[in-house]
C-alpha positions in Angstrom: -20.7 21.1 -22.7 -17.0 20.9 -21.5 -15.0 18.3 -22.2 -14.0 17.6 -18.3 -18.5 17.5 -18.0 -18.6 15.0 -21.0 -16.1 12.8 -19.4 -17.5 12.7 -16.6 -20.8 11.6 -18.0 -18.9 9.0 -19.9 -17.2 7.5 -16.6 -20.3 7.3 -14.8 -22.0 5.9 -17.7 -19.2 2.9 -17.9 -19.7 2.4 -14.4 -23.6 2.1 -14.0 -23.6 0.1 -17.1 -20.9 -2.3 -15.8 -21.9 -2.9 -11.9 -23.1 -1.9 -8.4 -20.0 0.5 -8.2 -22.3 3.8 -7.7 -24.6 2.0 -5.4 -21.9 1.0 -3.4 -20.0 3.9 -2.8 -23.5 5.8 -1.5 -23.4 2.8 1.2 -19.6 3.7 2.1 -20.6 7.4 2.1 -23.4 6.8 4.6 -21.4 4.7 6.8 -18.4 6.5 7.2 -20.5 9.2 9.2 -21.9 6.2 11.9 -20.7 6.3 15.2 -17.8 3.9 16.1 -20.6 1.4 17.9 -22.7 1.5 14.6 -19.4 0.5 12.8 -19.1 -2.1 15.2 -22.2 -4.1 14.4 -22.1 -3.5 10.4 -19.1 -5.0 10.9 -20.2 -7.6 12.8 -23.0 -8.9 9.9 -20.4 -8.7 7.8 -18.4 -10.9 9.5 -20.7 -13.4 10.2 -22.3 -13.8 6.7 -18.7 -14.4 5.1 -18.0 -17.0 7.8 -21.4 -18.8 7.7 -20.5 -18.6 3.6 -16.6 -19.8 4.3 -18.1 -22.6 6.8 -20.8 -23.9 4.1 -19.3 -23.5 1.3 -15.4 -23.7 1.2 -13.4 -26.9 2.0 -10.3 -25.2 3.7 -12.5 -23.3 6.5 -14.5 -26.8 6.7 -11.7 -29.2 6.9 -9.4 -27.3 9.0 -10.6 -24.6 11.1 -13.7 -25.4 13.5 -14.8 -21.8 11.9 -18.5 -22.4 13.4 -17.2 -22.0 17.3 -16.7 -18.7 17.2 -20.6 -17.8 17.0 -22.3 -16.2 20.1 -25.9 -17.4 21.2 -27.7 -14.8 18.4 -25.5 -16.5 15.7 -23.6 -13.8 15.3 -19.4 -13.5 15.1 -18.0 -13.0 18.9 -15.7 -10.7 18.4 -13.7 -12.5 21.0 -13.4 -15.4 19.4 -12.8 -14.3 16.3 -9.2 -14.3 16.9 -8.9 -18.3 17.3 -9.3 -18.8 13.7 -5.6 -19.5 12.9 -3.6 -16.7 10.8 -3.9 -17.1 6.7 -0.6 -16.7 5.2 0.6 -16.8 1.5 2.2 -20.4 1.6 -1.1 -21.7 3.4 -3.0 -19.8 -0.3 -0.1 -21.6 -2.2 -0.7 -25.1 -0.5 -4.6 -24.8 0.1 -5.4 -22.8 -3.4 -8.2 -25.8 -4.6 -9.4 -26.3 -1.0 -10.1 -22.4 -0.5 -12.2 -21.9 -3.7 -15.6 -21.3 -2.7 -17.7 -24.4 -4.0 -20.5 -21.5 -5.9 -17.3 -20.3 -7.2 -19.1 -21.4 -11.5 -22.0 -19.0 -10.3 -19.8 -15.9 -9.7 -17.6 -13.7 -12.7 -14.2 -14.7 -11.7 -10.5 -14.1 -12.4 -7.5 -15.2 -10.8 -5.3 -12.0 -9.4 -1.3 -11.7 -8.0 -0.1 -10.1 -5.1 2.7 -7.9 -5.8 5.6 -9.4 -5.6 7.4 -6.6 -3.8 9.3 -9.0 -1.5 10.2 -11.5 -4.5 7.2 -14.2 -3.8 3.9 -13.2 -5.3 0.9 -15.3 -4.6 -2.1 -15.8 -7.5 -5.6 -15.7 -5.5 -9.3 -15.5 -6.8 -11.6 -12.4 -6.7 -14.8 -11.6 -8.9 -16.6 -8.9 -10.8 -18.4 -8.2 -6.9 -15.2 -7.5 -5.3 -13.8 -5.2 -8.4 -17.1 -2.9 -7.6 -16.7 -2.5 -3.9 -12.6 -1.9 -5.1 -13.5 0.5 -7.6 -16.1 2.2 -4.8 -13.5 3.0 -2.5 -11.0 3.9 -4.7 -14.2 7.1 -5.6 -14.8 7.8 -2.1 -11.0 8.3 -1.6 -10.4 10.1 -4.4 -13.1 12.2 -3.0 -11.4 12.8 0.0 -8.9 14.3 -1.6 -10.9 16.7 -3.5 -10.8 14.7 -6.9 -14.5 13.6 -8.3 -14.9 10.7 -11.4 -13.8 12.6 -14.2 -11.6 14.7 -13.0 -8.1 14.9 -14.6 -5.3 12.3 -12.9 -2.2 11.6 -13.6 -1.2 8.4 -12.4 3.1 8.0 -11.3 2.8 4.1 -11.9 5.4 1.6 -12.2 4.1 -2.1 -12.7 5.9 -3.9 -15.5 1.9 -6.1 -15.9 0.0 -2.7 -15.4 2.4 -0.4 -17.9 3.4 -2.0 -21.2 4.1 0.9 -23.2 2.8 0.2 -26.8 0.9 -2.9 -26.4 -2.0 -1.8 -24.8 -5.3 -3.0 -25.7 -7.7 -0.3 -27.9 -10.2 -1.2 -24.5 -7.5 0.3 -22.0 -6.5 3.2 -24.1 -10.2 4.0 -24.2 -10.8 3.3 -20.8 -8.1 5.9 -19.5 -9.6 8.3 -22.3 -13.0 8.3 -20.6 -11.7 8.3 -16.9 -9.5 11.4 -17.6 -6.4 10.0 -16.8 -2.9 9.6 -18.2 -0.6 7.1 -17.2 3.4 7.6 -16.7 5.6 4.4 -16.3 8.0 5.0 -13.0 9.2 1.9 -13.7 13.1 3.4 -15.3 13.1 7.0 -13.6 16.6 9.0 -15.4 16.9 12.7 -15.4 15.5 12.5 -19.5 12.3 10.6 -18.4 11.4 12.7 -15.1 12.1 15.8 -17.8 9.7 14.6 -19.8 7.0 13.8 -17.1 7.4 17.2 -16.1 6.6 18.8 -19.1 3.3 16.4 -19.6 1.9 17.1 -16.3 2.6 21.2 -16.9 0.5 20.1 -20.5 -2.4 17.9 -19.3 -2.7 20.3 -15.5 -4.2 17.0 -13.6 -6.5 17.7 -10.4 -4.6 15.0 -9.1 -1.7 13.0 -9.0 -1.6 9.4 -8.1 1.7 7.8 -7.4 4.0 5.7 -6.1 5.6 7.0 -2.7 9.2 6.3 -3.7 8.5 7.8 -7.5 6.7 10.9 -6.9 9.6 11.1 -4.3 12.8 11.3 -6.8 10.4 13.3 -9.0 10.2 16.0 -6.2 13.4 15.7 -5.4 14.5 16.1 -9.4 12.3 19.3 -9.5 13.6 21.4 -6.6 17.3 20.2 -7.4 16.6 21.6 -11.0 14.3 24.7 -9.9 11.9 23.5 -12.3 8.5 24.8 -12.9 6.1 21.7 -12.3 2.0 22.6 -12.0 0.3 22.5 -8.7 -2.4 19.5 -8.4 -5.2 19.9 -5.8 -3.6 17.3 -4.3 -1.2 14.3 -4.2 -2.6 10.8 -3.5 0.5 8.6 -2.7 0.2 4.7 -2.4 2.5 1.3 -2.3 4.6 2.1 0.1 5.7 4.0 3.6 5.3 7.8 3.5 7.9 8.9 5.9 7.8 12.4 7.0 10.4 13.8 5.1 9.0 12.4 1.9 5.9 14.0 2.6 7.4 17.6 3.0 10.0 17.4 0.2 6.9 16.2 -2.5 4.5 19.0 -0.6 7.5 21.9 -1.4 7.8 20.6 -4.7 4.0 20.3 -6.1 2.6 22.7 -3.7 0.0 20.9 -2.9 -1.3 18.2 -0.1 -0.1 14.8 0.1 -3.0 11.8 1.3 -1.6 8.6 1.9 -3.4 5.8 0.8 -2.8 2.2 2.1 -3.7 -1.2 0.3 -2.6 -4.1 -1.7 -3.2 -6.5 -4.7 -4.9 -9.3 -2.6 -7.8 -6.8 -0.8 -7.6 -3.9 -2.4 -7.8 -0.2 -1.1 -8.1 -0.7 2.7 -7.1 2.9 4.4 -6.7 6.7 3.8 -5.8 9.6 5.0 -8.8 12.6 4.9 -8.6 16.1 4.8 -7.0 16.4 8.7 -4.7 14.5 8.2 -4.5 12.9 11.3 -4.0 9.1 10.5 -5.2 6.6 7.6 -9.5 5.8 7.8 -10.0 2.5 7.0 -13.0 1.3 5.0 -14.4 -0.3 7.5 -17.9 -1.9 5.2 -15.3 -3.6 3.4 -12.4 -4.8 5.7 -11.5 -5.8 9.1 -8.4 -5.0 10.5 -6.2 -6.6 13.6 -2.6 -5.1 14.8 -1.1 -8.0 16.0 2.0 -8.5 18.6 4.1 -11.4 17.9 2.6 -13.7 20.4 -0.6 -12.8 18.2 -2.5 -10.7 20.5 -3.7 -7.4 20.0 -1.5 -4.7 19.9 -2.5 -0.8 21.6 -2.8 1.8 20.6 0.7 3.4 19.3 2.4 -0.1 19.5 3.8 -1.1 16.3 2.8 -4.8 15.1 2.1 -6.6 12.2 -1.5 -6.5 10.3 -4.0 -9.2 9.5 -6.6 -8.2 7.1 -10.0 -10.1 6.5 -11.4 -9.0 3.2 -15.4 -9.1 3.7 -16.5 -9.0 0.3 -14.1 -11.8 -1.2 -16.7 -14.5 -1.0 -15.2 -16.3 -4.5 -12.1 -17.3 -2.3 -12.6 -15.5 1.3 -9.3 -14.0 2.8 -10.2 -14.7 6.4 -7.3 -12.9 8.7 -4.7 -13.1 6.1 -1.3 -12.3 7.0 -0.6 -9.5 4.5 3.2 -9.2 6.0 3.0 -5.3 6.8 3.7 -3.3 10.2 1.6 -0.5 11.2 -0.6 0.9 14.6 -3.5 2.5 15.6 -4.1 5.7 16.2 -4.7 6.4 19.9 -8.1 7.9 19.2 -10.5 8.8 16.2 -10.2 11.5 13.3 -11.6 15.1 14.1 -13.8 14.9 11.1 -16.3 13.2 12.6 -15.8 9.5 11.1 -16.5 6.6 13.3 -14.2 4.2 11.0 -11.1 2.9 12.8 -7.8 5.3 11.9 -4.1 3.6 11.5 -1.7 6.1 12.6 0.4 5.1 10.3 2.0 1.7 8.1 5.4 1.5 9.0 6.7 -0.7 6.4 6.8 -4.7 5.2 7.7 -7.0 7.4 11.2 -7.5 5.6 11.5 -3.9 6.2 12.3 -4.3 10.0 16.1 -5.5 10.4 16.5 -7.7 13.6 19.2 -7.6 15.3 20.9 -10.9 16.5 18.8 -11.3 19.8 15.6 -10.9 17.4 15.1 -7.5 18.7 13.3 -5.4 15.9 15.1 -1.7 14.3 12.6 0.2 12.6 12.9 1.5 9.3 12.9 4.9 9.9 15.7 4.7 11.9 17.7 4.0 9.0 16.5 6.1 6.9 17.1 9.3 8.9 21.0 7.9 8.3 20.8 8.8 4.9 18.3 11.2 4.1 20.2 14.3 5.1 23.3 13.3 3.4 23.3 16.0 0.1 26.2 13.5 -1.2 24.0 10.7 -1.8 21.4 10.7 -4.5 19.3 7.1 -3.5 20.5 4.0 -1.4 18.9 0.8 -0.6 20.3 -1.1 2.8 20.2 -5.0 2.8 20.9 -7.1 5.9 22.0 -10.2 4.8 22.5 -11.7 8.2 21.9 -10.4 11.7 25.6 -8.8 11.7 25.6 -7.8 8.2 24.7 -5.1 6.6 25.1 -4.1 2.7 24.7 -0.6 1.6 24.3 0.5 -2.3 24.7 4.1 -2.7 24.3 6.3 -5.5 26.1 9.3 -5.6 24.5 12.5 -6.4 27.7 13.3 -8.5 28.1 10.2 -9.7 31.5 11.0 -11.8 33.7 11.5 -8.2 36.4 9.0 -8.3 37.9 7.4 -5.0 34.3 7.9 -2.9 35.8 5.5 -0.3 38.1 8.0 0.5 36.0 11.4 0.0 33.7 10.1 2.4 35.5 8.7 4.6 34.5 10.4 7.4 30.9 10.1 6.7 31.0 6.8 5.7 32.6 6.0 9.0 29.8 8.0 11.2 27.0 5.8 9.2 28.8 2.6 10.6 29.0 3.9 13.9 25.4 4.9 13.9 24.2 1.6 12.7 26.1 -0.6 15.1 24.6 1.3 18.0 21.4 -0.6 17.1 22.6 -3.6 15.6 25.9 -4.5 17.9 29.4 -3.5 18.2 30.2 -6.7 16.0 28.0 -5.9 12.9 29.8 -5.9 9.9 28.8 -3.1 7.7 30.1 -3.3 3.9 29.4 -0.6 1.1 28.8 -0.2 -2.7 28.8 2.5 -5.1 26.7 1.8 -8.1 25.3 3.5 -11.2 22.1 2.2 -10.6 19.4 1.0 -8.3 16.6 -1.0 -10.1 13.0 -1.6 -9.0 11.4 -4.9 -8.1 9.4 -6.5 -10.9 6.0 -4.9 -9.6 7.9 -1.4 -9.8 8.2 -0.4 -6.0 11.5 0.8 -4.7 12.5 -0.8 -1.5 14.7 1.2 0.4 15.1 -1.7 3.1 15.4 -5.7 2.7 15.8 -7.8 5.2 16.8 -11.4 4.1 16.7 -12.9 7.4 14.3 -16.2 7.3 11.3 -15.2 9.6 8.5 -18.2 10.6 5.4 -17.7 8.9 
């Protein structure tokens, strides 16, 4: 027996030992072949036995919300209505924690969890051992989608300072990454030694897959081709906390040589979307979560419109996420995958919230915008762009040749075409100011944010 086969074994082992993992993912893999009207009403029980739990048996949804009005005549969720429930947001979990702990919650195997922390304010929230199975279910089907089974190699591009700490991990973890074939690089400081090194172990180990960060997997790309360097070829690429923009996607694909899937989800509900082998927008797992677009009067955006998403997590039942505001922009696609799914498809996540400037009227500038500035500009190695007021703009470069002296002046010209571009969108009287530094670091959960917007937004 091979040593991939016996891992294999192992992982399974671990997970029918420790859960209804297995069980569940054979219910995700029958229902992502219902038609969109059979997706419809399985989500529709779902939705009605979390809110008949949230309305019995948590004080927030009791207290506050008149949850039980949105029932039809058959007791089940209106669709309709469903909408009325007020939005959930992170400072309502932060003020409401006690009062949105289910009252069963001594029955359940529970553990408190933290957003991310991306955009500086992390929020702690309760899940239990029933939610980590339906996680860890999806995570498999994706995977699968990709073309990556449990046991398969993976090598995972990760950058969380909580997730990654290099030499005290627990004899538990070390085993548990042993047995799931997988080995772990930290993204979290990327120089040209460390992506060196992380070259040379994925040419060693030969992972069917890679998992990474979008932004780290990015400068590794980018490092190879600059370098001509010999990097093996996964099956494919699964690429997660944070936007794929097309240019990312072709630079990693040249690179690795292999397809990229982006995969879409977050601390607080785990795995929501992803992309399958067409490529033709992100799947969501619909068993598991229910998704609104939203416009900002709060109604529901069409199909290509950009708004902001509002996830309800249907198996959170320990502390139910009922249309939390999970402060990320996306839109539907404006019709379903050719694979023959009926689950909803995203066309795409367009970024956080605090990754659309506005501009001093309150109109919104996508990100992409932006980044299309700066992308195609060989001189400039990474750069983040911070608008610190609606008519100001700071830009951090980092120069590709980062020993030039007098940049101001070498670039001029360029420098002065990037102002000119931005002020078309944000006014004549923006003020656009520059930096050239050694360094860009991470945020504390290990994403790279290309974009921040620090303009105070209402919840």
């Amino acid at each position: 027996m091979s040593m991939g086969n016996t891992k294999e074994k192992l992982a399974r082992l671990r997970l029918h030992s420790s859960g209804n993992t297995l069980e569940n993912l054979s219910q995700l893999e029958e229902s992502q072949w219902l038609t969109h009207q059979q997706v419809q009403i399985l989500q529709q029980k779902h939705l009605t036995n979390l809110i008949n739990h949230a309305y019995e048996n948590v004080p927030y949804y009791q207290d506050n919300i008149p949850i039980k009005s949105i029932f039809d005549a058959k007791g089940l969720v209106d669709l309709r209505k469903f909408s009325t429930i007020p939005i959930l947001t992170k400072k309502i979990i932060r003020k409401h924690f006690d009062q949105l702990k289910s009252n069963h919650l001594q029955t359940l195997n529970w553990y408190e969890n933290t957003s991310g922390g991306s955009t500086g304010e992390p929020v702690v929230f309760i899940q239990d051992s029933s939610v980590r199975e339906w996680e860890q279910s999806v995570k498999i089907l994706f995977d699968k989608w990709s073309g990556r089974l449990i046991g398969d190699k993976q090598v995972r591009l990760w950058g969380s300072e909580r997730d990654l700490l290099v030499g005290k991990e627990s004899m538990r973890s070390q085993v548990g990454k042993w047995m799931r074939n997988e080995v772990w690089l930290n993204t979290f400081s990327m120089s040209d030694e460390i992506m060196l090194s992380y070259v040379e172990k994925i040419n060693t180990f030969q992972p069917l897959q890679i998992l990474a960060y979008v932004e780290s997997i990015f400068d590794l790309a980018q490092f190879i081709i600059k370098n001509k360097l010999q990097v093996f070829s996964p099956k494919s690429i699964m690429v997660s906390a944070g936007t794929l923009f097309p240019y990312m996607r072709e630079v990693i694909e040249a690179a690795f040589k292999a397809p990229v899937f982006n995969r879409y989800g977050s601390r607080e509900v785990g795995d929501i979307a992803c992309e399958c082998e067409r490529h033709k927008g992100l799947h969501i797992s619909s068993p598991t979560h229910f998704v609104e677009i939203l416009r900002e009067d709060g109604s529901s955006a069409e199909p290509g419109e950009v708004g902001e998403i509002v996830i309800t997590s249907l198996m959170n039942y320990g502390m139910p996420l009922i249309r939390y505001r999970i402060e990320d922009m996306g839109c539907w696609a404006e019709d379903f995958c050719s694979c023959g799914s009926g689950w909803p498809l995203l066309k795409e996540v367009t970024g956080k919230v605090t990754d659309t400037f506005l501009t001093k009227d309150h109109k919104p500038v996508n990100a992409v915008y932006f980044e299309f500035l700066f992308y195609y500009q060989d001189w400039i190695r990474k750069f983040q762009i911070i608008q610190e007021d609606y008519e100001l703009i700071k830009i951090n470069i980092v120069l590709t040749d980062m020993k030039q002296e007098n940049p101001f002046e070498i670039y001029h010209n360029e420098l002065e075409k990037i102002i000119k571009e931005i002020k078309i969108v944000m006014g004549e009287k923006c003020v656009v100011q520059f930096d050239f530094v050694l360094k860009i670091n991470a945020s504390p959960s290990g994403k790279y944010r290309f974009l921040i917007s620090n303009i105070k937004r209402n919840e």
